[in-house]
FIFISE-223754 format. One record per residue: y, z negated, x negated of N, C-alpha, C in turn. Coordinates in steps of 0.2 Angstrom, whole numbers, plus 5000, padded with zeros to 4 digits. Last residue first. Layout:
% FIFISE-223754
YZXYZXYZX/...
***
This chain:
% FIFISE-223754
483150724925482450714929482350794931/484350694921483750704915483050734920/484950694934485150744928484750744923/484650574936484450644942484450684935/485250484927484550484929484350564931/486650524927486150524923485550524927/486850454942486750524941486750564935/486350304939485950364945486150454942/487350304932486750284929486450314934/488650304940488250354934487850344931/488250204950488250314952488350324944/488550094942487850104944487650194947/489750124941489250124932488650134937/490550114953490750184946490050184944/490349994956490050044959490050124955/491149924946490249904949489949964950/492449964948492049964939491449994941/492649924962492749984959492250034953/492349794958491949834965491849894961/493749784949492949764947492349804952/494749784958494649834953493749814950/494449694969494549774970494149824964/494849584960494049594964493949674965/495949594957495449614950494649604955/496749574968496749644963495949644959/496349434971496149504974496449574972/496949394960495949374960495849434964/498249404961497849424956497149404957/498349374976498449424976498249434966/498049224974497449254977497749334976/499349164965498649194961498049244965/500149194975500149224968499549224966/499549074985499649174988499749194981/499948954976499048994978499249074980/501248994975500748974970500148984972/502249044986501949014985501249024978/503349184986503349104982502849054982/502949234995502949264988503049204984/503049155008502449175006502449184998/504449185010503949105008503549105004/504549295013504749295006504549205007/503549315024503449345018503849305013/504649225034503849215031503549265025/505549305034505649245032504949215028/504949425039505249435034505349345031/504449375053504049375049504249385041/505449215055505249275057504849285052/504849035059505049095055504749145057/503948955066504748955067505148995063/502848905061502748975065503548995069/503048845052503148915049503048955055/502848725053503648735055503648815053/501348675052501648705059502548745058/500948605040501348675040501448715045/500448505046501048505040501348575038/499448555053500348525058500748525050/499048705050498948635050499348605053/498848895060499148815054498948765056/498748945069498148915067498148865062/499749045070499549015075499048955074/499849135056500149095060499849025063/498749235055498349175059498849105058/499349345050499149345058498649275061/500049305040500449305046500049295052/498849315032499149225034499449245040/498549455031497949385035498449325036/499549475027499549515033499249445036/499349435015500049415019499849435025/498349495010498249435012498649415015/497649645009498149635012498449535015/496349645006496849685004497549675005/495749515008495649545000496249604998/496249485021496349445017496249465007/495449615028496249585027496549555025/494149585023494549635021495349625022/493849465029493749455022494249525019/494249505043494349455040494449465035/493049605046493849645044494249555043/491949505042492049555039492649605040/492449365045491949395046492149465043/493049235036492249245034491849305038/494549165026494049225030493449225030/494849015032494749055024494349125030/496548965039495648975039495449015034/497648845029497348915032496748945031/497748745018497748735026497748805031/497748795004498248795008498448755017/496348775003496648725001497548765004/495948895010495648835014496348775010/496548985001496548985008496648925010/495548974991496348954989496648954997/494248984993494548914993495348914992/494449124994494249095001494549015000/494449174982495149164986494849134991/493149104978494049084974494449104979/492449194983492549134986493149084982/492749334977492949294987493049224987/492249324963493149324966493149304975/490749314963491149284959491849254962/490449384975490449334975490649284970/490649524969490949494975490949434975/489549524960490349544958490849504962/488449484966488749474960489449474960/488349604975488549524979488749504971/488249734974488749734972488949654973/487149764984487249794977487749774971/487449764995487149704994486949724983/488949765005488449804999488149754994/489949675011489249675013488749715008/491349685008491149615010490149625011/491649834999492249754999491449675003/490849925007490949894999491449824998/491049895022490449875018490349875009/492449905022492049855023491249845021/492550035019492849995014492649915018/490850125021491550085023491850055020/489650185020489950165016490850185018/488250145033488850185030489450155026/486750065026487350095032487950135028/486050095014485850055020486150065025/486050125001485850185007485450145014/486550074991486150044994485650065002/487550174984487150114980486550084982/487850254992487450294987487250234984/487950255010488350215002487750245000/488150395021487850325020488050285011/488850495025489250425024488950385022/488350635019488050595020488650545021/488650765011488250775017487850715022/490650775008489850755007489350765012/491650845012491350845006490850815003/492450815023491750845023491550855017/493450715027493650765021493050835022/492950645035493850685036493750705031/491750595033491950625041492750645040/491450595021491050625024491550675030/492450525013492350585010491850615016/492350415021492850445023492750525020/490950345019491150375025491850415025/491150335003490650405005491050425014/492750304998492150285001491650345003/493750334987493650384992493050354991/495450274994494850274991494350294994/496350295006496350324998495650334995/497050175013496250205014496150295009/497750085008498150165012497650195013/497049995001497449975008497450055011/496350074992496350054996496450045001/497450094984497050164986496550134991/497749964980498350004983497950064987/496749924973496749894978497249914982/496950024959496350024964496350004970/498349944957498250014958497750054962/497849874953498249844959498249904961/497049874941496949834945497349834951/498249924932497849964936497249934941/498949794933499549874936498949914937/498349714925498449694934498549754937/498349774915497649774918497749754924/499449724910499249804910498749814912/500849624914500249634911499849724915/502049634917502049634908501149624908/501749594933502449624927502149574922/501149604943500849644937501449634932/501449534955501149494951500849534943/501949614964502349574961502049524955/500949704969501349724962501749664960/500549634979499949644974500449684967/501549594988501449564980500749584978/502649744988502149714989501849684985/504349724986503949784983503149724986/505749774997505249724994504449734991/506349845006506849815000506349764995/505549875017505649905011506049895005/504549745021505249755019505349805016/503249705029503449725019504149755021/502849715040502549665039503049655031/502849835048503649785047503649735044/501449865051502049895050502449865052/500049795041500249795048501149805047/498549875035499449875033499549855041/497549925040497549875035498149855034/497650065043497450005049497349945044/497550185037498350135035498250075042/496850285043496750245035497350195034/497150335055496850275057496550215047/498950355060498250365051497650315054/499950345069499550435068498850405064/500650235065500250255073499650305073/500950245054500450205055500150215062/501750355053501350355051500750295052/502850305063502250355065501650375060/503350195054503050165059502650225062/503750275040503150235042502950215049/504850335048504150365048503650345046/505450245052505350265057504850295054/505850175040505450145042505350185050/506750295035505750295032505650235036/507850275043507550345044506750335040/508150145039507850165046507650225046/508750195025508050135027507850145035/509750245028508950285026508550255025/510550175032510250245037509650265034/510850095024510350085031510050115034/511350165015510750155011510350095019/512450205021512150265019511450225017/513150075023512850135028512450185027/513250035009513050005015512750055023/514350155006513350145002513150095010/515450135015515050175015514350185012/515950015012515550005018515150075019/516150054999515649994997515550005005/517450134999516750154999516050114998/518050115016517950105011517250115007/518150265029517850185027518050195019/518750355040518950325032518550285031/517150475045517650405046517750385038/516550595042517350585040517550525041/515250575048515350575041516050575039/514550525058515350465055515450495048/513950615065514450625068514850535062/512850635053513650665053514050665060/511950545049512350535048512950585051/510450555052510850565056511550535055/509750605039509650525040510350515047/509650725041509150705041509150635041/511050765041510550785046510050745045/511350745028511750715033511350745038/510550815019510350745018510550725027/510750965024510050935026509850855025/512050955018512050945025511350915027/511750945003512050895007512050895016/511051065003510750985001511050945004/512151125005511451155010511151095010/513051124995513251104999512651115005/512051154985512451064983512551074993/512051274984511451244986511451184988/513551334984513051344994512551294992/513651294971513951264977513551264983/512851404965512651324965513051274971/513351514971512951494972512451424972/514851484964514751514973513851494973/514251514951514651444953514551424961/513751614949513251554948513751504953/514851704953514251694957513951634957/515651674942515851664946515351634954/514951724931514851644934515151614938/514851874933514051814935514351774936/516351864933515951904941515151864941/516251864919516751834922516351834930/515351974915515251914913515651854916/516252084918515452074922515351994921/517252064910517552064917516852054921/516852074897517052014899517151994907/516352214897515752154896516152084899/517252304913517052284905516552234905/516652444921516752364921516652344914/
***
């Protein structure tokens, strides 16, 4: 076999090959977002994106909704609450500033129960030999107890809560005060306002007349919920800062000791 005629036979191959993978991608897409009993219908092709970009919106809000059912760390998040067409305003409020983006960051590893508290590094991961908080070794270190109770860290906290607790109240919406309260209001405040609906003012009774998407995108507009989600960014992140400097100061200490 001559050089040109082997050489003609590989990219013949490549080509046979790259096809099977395009064509293997493509089935495992149409499988996976259940499109192929309309994959031949004629539509035009703007109804076709239209289609293709529903199906795949219900195909991941199906598996957030089992992800939420299966993670007991994603009990902070209530699911249908965020549109996937709609980015969460702890990031809506970070464009062009660079301290909100890792600020919201820290508050993100939260929500999704990420952030690695002694309790959760103990009982799901096992990489520690205690859940108790290393700052105060009073109870188990919960994102409720670093967020509203560690008595180590009430400076920090009580600087930022009680600005959003007034930004609340000055809304006409009960301010948080017991502890999964103050959490779901720190991490997740849209959720807190939806879920106390019910509780509005009368001047602001006509919202419990909106679905909850309609209420979200209210919400996003509103002037206090923009700033509480930057106060509650930067509370997270500070917590975060607090508890960092005081474990390593402790763990210099041990280290010289």
């Amino acid at each position: 076999m001559s050089h040109n005629s082997l050489k003609s036979g590989l990219c013949v191959n490549n080509a046979f090959y790259n096809m099977n993978r395009i064509c293997n991608k493509q089935g495992d897409t149409i499988i996976k977002y259940y499109i192929s009993e309309v994959i031949l219908h004629p539509w035009p092709k703007i109804t076709w994106k239209r289609y293709i970009a529903s199906a795949i919106s219900q195909h991941w809000e199906a598996e957030l909704a089992r992800a939420f059912l299966s993670k007991s760390t994603l009990k902070n998040i209530i699911h249908g609450l965020h549109p996937l067409h709609m980015a969460h305003p702890m990031w809506q409020v970070c464009k062009g500033r660079t301290f909100q983006t890792t600020a919201a960051t820290t508050r993100a590893r939260m929500l999704v129960g990420r952030y690695p508290v002694q309790a959760l590094l103990h009982h799901t991961y096992h990489s520690v030999d205690s859940p108790a908080c290393p700052l105060c070794n009073e109870e188990e270190e919960t994102l409720e107890h670093l967020i509203c109770t560690c008595h180590k860290l009430q400076d920090t906290r009580s600087k930022y809560l009680h600005r959003i607790q007034h930004l609340y109240s000055e809304e006409g919406w009960p301010p948080p005060e017991t502890r999964s309260e103050i959490c779901s209001a720190v991490l997740n405040g849209s959720a807190y306002v939806v879920d106390n609906r019910h509780n509005d003012t009368p001047e602001n009774s006509d919202s419990q007349f909106y679905s909850v998407e309609e209420h979200i995108v209210k919400l996003s507009m509103n002037v206090n919920i923009f700033v509480v989600n930057i106060i509650a960014n930067l509370l997270c992140h500070k917590l975060h800062e607090k508890r960092k400097s005081i474990m390593d100061v402790f763990n210099n200490t041990m280290q010289g000791t």
